[in-house]
C-alpha positions as CSV (number, residue, x, y, z in Angstrom):
1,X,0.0,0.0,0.0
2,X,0.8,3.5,-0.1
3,X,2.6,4.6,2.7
4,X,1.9,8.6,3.3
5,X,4.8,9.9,5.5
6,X,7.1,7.5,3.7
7,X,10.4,8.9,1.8
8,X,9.4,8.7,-1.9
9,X,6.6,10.4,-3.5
10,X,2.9,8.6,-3.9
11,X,3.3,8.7,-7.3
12,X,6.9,6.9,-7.0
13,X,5.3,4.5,-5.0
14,X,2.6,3.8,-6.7
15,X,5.0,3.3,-10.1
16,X,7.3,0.7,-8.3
17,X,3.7,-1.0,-7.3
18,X,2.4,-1.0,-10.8
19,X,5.9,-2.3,-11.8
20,X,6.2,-4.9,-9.2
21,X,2.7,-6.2,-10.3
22,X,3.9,-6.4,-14.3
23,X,6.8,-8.3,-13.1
24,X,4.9,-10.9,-11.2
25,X,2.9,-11.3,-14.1
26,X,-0.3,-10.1,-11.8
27,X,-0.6,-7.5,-15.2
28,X,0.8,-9.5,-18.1
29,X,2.0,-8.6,-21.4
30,X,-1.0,-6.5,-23.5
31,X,-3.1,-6.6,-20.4
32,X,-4.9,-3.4,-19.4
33,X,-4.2,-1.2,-16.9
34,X,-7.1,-0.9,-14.1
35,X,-8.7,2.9,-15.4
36,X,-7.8,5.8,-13.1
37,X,-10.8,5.8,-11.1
38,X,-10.1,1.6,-10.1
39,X,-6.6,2.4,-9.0
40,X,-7.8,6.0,-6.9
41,X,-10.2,4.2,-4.8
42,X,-7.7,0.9,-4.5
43,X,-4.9,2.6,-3.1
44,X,-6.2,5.6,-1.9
45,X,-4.6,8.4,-3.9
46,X,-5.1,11.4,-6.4
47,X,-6.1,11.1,-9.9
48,X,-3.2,13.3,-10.5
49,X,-0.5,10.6,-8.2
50,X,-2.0,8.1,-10.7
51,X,-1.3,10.0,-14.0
52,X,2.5,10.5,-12.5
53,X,2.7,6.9,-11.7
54,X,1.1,6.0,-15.5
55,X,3.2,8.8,-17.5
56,X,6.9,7.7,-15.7
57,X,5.8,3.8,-17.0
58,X,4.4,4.8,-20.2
59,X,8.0,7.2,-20.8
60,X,10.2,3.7,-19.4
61,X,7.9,1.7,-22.1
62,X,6.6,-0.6,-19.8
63,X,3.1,0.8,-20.4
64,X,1.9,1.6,-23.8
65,X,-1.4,3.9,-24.7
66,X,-3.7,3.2,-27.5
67,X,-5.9,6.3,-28.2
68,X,-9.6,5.6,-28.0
69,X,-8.7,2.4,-26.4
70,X,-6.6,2.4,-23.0
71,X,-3.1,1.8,-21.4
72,X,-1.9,-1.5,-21.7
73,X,1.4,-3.7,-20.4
74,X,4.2,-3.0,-23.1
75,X,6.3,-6.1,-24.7
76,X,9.5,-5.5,-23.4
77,X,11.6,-4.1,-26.0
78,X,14.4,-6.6,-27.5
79,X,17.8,-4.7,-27.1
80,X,19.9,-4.9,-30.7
81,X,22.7,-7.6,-30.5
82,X,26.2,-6.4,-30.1
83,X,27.7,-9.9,-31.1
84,X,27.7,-11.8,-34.7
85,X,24.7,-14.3,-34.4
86,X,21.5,-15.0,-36.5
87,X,18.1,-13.3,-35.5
88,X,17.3,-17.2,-35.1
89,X,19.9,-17.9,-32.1
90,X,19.6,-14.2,-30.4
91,X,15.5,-15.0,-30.4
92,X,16.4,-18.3,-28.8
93,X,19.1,-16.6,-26.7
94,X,16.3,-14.3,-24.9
95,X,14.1,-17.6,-24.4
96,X,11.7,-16.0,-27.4
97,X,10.2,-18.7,-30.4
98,X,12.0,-17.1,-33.5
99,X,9.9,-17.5,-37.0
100,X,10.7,-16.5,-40.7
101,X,8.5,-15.8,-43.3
102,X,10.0,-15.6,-46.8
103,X,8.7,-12.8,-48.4
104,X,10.0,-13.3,-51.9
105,X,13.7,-14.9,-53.6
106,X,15.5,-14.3,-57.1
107,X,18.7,-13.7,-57.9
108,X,19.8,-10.3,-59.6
109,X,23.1,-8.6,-60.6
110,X,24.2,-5.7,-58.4
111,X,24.0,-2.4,-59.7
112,X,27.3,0.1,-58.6
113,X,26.0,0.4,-55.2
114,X,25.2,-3.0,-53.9
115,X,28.8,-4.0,-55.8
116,X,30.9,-1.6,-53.8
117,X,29.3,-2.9,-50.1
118,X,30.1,-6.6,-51.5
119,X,33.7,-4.9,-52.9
120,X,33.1,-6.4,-56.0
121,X,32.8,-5.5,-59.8
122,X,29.7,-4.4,-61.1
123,X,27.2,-6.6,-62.2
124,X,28.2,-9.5,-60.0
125,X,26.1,-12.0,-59.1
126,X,23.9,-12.1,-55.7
127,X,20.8,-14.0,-54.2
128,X,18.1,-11.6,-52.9
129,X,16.1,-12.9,-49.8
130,X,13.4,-10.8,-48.6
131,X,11.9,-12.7,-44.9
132,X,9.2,-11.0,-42.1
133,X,11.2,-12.1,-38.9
134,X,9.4,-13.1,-36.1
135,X,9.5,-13.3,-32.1
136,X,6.7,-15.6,-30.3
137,X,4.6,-14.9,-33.6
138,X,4.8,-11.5,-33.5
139,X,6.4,-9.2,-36.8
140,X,9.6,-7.8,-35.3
141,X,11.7,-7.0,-38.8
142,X,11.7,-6.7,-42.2
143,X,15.0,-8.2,-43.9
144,X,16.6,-8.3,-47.3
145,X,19.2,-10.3,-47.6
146,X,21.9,-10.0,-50.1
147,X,24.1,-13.2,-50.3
148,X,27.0,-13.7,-52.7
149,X,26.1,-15.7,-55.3
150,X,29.6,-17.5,-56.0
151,X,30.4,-19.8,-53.0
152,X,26.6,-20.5,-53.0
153,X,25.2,-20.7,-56.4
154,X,22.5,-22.6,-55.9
155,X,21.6,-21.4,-52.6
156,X,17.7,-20.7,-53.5
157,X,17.1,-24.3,-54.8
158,X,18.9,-25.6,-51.5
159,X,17.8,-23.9,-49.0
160,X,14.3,-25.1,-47.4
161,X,11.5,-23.1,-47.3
162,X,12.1,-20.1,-44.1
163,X,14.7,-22.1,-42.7
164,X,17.5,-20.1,-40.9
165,X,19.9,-18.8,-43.9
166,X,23.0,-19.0,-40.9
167,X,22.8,-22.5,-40.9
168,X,22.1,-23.7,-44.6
169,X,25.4,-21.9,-45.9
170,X,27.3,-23.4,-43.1
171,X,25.8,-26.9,-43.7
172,X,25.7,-27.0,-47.5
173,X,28.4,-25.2,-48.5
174,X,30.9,-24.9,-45.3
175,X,30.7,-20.9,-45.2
176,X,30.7,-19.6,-41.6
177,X,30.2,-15.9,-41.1
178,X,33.4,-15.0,-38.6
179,X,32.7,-10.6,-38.8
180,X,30.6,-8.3,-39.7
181,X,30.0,-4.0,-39.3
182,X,26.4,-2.3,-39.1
183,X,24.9,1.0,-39.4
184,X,21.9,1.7,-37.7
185,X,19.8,5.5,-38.8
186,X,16.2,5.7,-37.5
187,X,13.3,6.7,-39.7
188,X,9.5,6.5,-40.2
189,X,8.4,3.1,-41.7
190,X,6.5,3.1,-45.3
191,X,3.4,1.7,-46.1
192,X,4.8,-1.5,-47.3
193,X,6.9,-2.3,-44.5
194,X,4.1,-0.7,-41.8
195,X,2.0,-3.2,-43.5
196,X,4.1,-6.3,-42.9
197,X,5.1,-5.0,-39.7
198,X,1.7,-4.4,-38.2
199,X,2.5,-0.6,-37.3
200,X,1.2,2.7,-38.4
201,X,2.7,4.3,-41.6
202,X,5.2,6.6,-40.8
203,X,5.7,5.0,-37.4
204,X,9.1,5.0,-36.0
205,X,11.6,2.0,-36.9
206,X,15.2,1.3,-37.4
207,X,17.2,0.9,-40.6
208,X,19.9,-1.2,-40.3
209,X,23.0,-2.0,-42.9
210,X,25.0,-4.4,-41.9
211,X,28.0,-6.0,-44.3
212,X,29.2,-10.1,-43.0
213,X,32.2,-11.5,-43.6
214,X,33.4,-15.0,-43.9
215,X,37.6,-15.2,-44.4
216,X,38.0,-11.8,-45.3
217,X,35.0,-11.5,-48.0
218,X,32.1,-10.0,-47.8
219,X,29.2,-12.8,-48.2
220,X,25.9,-11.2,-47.3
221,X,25.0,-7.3,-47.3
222,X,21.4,-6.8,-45.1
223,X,18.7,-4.5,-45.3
224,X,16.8,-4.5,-42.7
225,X,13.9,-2.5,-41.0
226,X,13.1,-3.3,-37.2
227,X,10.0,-2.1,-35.1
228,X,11.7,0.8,-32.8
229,X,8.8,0.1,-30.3
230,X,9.9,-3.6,-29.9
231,X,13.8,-2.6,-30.3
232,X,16.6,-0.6,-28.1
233,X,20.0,0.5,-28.5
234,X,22.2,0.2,-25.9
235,X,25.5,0.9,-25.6
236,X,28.4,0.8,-23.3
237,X,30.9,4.0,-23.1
238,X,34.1,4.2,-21.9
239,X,36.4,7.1,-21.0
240,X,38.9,8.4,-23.0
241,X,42.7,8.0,-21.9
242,X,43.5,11.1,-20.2
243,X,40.3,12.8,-20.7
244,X,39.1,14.8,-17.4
245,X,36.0,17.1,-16.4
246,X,32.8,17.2,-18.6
Protein backbone atom coordinates (compact mmCIF):
# COMPACT_ATOMS: atom_id res chain seq x y z
CA UNK A 1 0.00 0.00 0.00
CA UNK A 2 0.77 3.49 -0.05
CA UNK A 3 2.59 4.56 2.66
CA UNK A 4 1.89 8.65 3.25
CA UNK A 5 4.85 9.91 5.49
CA UNK A 6 7.13 7.50 3.69
CA UNK A 7 10.38 8.88 1.83
CA UNK A 8 9.40 8.66 -1.91
CA UNK A 9 6.59 10.37 -3.46
CA UNK A 10 2.90 8.63 -3.86
CA UNK A 11 3.35 8.66 -7.26
CA UNK A 12 6.93 6.86 -6.97
CA UNK A 13 5.30 4.48 -4.96
CA UNK A 14 2.58 3.81 -6.75
CA UNK A 15 5.04 3.33 -10.12
CA UNK A 16 7.26 0.69 -8.30
CA UNK A 17 3.67 -1.04 -7.32
CA UNK A 18 2.44 -0.99 -10.80
CA UNK A 19 5.92 -2.34 -11.77
CA UNK A 20 6.18 -4.89 -9.23
CA UNK A 21 2.67 -6.24 -10.34
CA UNK A 22 3.87 -6.39 -14.32
CA UNK A 23 6.80 -8.26 -13.15
CA UNK A 24 4.91 -10.93 -11.20
CA UNK A 25 2.89 -11.27 -14.06
CA UNK A 26 -0.30 -10.06 -11.83
CA UNK A 27 -0.57 -7.48 -15.21
CA UNK A 28 0.80 -9.54 -18.07
CA UNK A 29 1.96 -8.57 -21.44
CA UNK A 30 -0.97 -6.53 -23.54
CA UNK A 31 -3.07 -6.61 -20.35
CA UNK A 32 -4.93 -3.41 -19.44
CA UNK A 33 -4.20 -1.17 -16.88
CA UNK A 34 -7.09 -0.86 -14.06
CA UNK A 35 -8.66 2.91 -15.40
CA UNK A 36 -7.77 5.82 -13.12
CA UNK A 37 -10.81 5.81 -11.14
CA UNK A 38 -10.10 1.61 -10.11
CA UNK A 39 -6.58 2.44 -8.98
CA UNK A 40 -7.81 5.98 -6.89
CA UNK A 41 -10.24 4.20 -4.80
CA UNK A 42 -7.71 0.94 -4.49
CA UNK A 43 -4.95 2.62 -3.14
CA UNK A 44 -6.17 5.55 -1.95
CA UNK A 45 -4.60 8.39 -3.86
CA UNK A 46 -5.13 11.37 -6.43
CA UNK A 47 -6.12 11.13 -9.88
CA UNK A 48 -3.18 13.26 -10.52
CA UNK A 49 -0.50 10.61 -8.25
CA UNK A 50 -2.02 8.13 -10.66
CA UNK A 51 -1.34 9.99 -14.03
CA UNK A 52 2.47 10.48 -12.54
CA UNK A 53 2.71 6.92 -11.74
CA UNK A 54 1.12 5.96 -15.52
CA UNK A 55 3.23 8.83 -17.53
CA UNK A 56 6.86 7.67 -15.67
CA UNK A 57 5.81 3.82 -16.97
CA UNK A 58 4.39 4.79 -20.18
CA UNK A 59 7.96 7.23 -20.82
CA UNK A 60 10.25 3.72 -19.41
CA UNK A 61 7.85 1.73 -22.13
CA UNK A 62 6.58 -0.60 -19.78
CA UNK A 63 3.07 0.80 -20.37
CA UNK A 64 1.86 1.63 -23.79
CA UNK A 65 -1.44 3.94 -24.72
CA UNK A 66 -3.67 3.23 -27.52
CA UNK A 67 -5.95 6.30 -28.24
CA UNK A 68 -9.62 5.57 -27.95
CA UNK A 69 -8.71 2.36 -26.38
CA UNK A 70 -6.63 2.40 -22.96
CA UNK A 71 -3.14 1.82 -21.39
CA UNK A 72 -1.93 -1.53 -21.74
CA UNK A 73 1.35 -3.69 -20.40
CA UNK A 74 4.16 -2.99 -23.14
CA UNK A 75 6.30 -6.05 -24.66
CA UNK A 76 9.46 -5.49 -23.40
CA UNK A 77 11.64 -4.13 -26.02
CA UNK A 78 14.44 -6.61 -27.47
CA UNK A 79 17.77 -4.66 -27.11
CA UNK A 80 19.87 -4.94 -30.71
CA UNK A 81 22.75 -7.62 -30.48
CA UNK A 82 26.19 -6.40 -30.10
CA UNK A 83 27.75 -9.88 -31.07
CA UNK A 84 27.68 -11.75 -34.72
CA UNK A 85 24.71 -14.32 -34.37
CA UNK A 86 21.55 -15.00 -36.51
CA UNK A 87 18.11 -13.27 -35.50
CA UNK A 88 17.28 -17.23 -35.09
CA UNK A 89 19.91 -17.87 -32.13
CA UNK A 90 19.60 -14.16 -30.43
CA UNK A 91 15.52 -14.96 -30.39
CA UNK A 92 16.40 -18.32 -28.81
CA UNK A 93 19.09 -16.65 -26.73
CA UNK A 94 16.29 -14.34 -24.93
CA UNK A 95 14.13 -17.60 -24.41
CA UNK A 96 11.75 -15.98 -27.39
CA UNK A 97 10.23 -18.68 -30.44
CA UNK A 98 12.05 -17.15 -33.50
CA UNK A 99 9.91 -17.54 -37.01
CA UNK A 100 10.70 -16.50 -40.68
CA UNK A 101 8.46 -15.80 -43.29
CA UNK A 102 10.00 -15.59 -46.78
CA UNK A 103 8.66 -12.85 -48.43
CA UNK A 104 10.00 -13.33 -51.92
CA UNK A 105 13.73 -14.90 -53.56
CA UNK A 106 15.51 -14.25 -57.08
CA UNK A 107 18.69 -13.70 -57.86
CA UNK A 108 19.83 -10.31 -59.65
CA UNK A 109 23.08 -8.62 -60.64
CA UNK A 110 24.20 -5.71 -58.36
CA UNK A 111 23.96 -2.45 -59.66
CA UNK A 112 27.34 0.06 -58.59
CA UNK A 113 25.96 0.45 -55.16
CA UNK A 114 25.23 -3.01 -53.92
CA UNK A 115 28.80 -3.97 -55.83
CA UNK A 116 30.89 -1.58 -53.83
CA UNK A 117 29.34 -2.94 -50.08
CA UNK A 118 30.10 -6.60 -51.48
CA UNK A 119 33.66 -4.86 -52.86
CA UNK A 120 33.07 -6.39 -55.98
CA UNK A 121 32.78 -5.48 -59.80
CA UNK A 122 29.65 -4.38 -61.05
CA UNK A 123 27.19 -6.61 -62.19
CA UNK A 124 28.17 -9.48 -59.97
CA UNK A 125 26.13 -11.98 -59.06
CA UNK A 126 23.94 -12.14 -55.70
CA UNK A 127 20.76 -13.97 -54.16
CA UNK A 128 18.08 -11.59 -52.87
CA UNK A 129 16.11 -12.94 -49.75
CA UNK A 130 13.38 -10.84 -48.60
CA UNK A 131 11.91 -12.66 -44.89
CA UNK A 132 9.25 -11.02 -42.14
CA UNK A 133 11.18 -12.06 -38.90
CA UNK A 134 9.42 -13.15 -36.09
CA UNK A 135 9.48 -13.31 -32.09
CA UNK A 136 6.72 -15.59 -30.30
CA UNK A 137 4.62 -14.89 -33.63
CA UNK A 138 4.82 -11.49 -33.49
CA UNK A 139 6.42 -9.19 -36.80
CA UNK A 140 9.59 -7.82 -35.34
CA UNK A 141 11.66 -7.03 -38.84
CA UNK A 142 11.75 -6.72 -42.16
CA UNK A 143 14.97 -8.25 -43.92
CA UNK A 144 16.56 -8.25 -47.29
CA UNK A 145 19.24 -10.26 -47.56
CA UNK A 146 21.86 -9.95 -50.07
CA UNK A 147 24.05 -13.23 -50.29
CA UNK A 148 26.96 -13.68 -52.67
CA UNK A 149 26.10 -15.73 -55.27
CA UNK A 150 29.63 -17.49 -56.03
CA UNK A 151 30.44 -19.77 -53.05
CA UNK A 152 26.64 -20.53 -52.98
CA UNK A 153 25.15 -20.71 -56.38
CA UNK A 154 22.55 -22.63 -55.91
CA UNK A 155 21.60 -21.43 -52.62
CA UNK A 156 17.66 -20.66 -53.47
CA UNK A 157 17.07 -24.26 -54.77
CA UNK A 158 18.94 -25.56 -51.53
CA UNK A 159 17.84 -23.90 -49.02
CA UNK A 160 14.30 -25.11 -47.41
CA UNK A 161 11.52 -23.10 -47.27
CA UNK A 162 12.08 -20.06 -44.12
CA UNK A 163 14.74 -22.11 -42.72
CA UNK A 164 17.52 -20.08 -40.89
CA UNK A 165 19.89 -18.84 -43.91
CA UNK A 166 22.98 -19.05 -40.89
CA UNK A 167 22.76 -22.48 -40.91
CA UNK A 168 22.14 -23.69 -44.58
CA UNK A 169 25.42 -21.89 -45.86
CA UNK A 170 27.29 -23.39 -43.05
CA UNK A 171 25.78 -26.87 -43.70
CA UNK A 172 25.66 -26.99 -47.49
CA UNK A 173 28.36 -25.22 -48.49
CA UNK A 174 30.91 -24.87 -45.26
CA UNK A 175 30.69 -20.90 -45.22
CA UNK A 176 30.73 -19.64 -41.57
CA UNK A 177 30.18 -15.87 -41.05
CA UNK A 178 33.38 -14.99 -38.59
CA UNK A 179 32.73 -10.56 -38.78
CA UNK A 180 30.56 -8.28 -39.75
CA UNK A 181 29.97 -3.97 -39.31
CA UNK A 182 26.37 -2.29 -39.07
CA UNK A 183 24.85 1.03 -39.39
CA UNK A 184 21.90 1.70 -37.72
CA UNK A 185 19.82 5.46 -38.85
CA UNK A 186 16.24 5.72 -37.46
CA UNK A 187 13.33 6.72 -39.71
CA UNK A 188 9.51 6.55 -40.23
CA UNK A 189 8.39 3.11 -41.71
CA UNK A 190 6.47 3.10 -45.31
CA UNK A 191 3.36 1.73 -46.10
CA UNK A 192 4.81 -1.54 -47.35
CA UNK A 193 6.92 -2.34 -44.47
CA UNK A 194 4.06 -0.73 -41.77
CA UNK A 195 2.00 -3.17 -43.48
CA UNK A 196 4.08 -6.29 -42.88
CA UNK A 197 5.11 -4.96 -39.71
CA UNK A 198 1.68 -4.36 -38.18
CA UNK A 199 2.54 -0.63 -37.29
CA UNK A 200 1.24 2.67 -38.41
CA UNK A 201 2.72 4.32 -41.61
CA UNK A 202 5.24 6.65 -40.76
CA UNK A 203 5.67 5.05 -37.40
CA UNK A 204 9.09 5.01 -36.02
CA UNK A 205 11.65 2.04 -36.92
CA UNK A 206 15.18 1.31 -37.38
CA UNK A 207 17.15 0.89 -40.65
CA UNK A 208 19.85 -1.24 -40.31
CA UNK A 209 22.97 -2.02 -42.86
CA UNK A 210 24.96 -4.41 -41.91
CA UNK A 211 28.01 -6.00 -44.27
CA UNK A 212 29.18 -10.08 -43.02
CA UNK A 213 32.24 -11.51 -43.59
CA UNK A 214 33.38 -15.01 -43.86
CA UNK A 215 37.60 -15.22 -44.37
CA UNK A 216 38.02 -11.76 -45.31
CA UNK A 217 34.98 -11.53 -48.01
CA UNK A 218 32.07 -9.97 -47.84
CA UNK A 219 29.25 -12.80 -48.16
CA UNK A 220 25.86 -11.25 -47.35
CA UNK A 221 24.96 -7.29 -47.33
CA UNK A 222 21.44 -6.82 -45.13
CA UNK A 223 18.73 -4.45 -45.32
CA UNK A 224 16.79 -4.55 -42.68
CA UNK A 225 13.94 -2.54 -40.97
CA UNK A 226 13.07 -3.28 -37.24
CA UNK A 227 10.04 -2.10 -35.11
CA UNK A 228 11.65 0.79 -32.82
CA UNK A 229 8.78 0.08 -30.30
CA UNK A 230 9.94 -3.61 -29.90
CA UNK A 231 13.78 -2.63 -30.35
CA UNK A 232 16.56 -0.61 -28.06
CA UNK A 233 19.97 0.46 -28.54
CA UNK A 234 22.22 0.19 -25.88
CA UNK A 235 25.53 0.85 -25.58
CA UNK A 236 28.42 0.82 -23.29
CA UNK A 237 30.87 4.01 -23.11
CA UNK A 238 34.14 4.19 -21.91
CA UNK A 239 36.37 7.10 -20.95
CA UNK A 240 38.92 8.36 -23.05
CA UNK A 241 42.74 7.99 -21.85
CA UNK A 242 43.51 11.12 -20.24
CA UNK A 243 40.30 12.77 -20.65
CA UNK A 244 39.12 14.76 -17.38
CA UNK A 245 35.96 17.14 -16.40
CA UNK A 246 32.78 17.20 -18.57
Amino acid sequence: MIDPSGPLPKYLQLRAILLGMIEQNRLPVDAPVPSERELCRRFGVSRMTVRQAVDQLVAEDRLRRIPGKGTFVARPKVQMPKELVSFTEDMRARGLRPGSLDLAARTVEADGRLAALFAADRGVRVHVLERLRLADGEPMAVERSHILASPAPDLLDRRPPNAPLYETLEREYGIVMDAGEQTIDAGPAGEEEARLLEIGAGDAVFFMRQRTFSRGVVVEVALTTYRADRYRIHLGLETPRGASGS
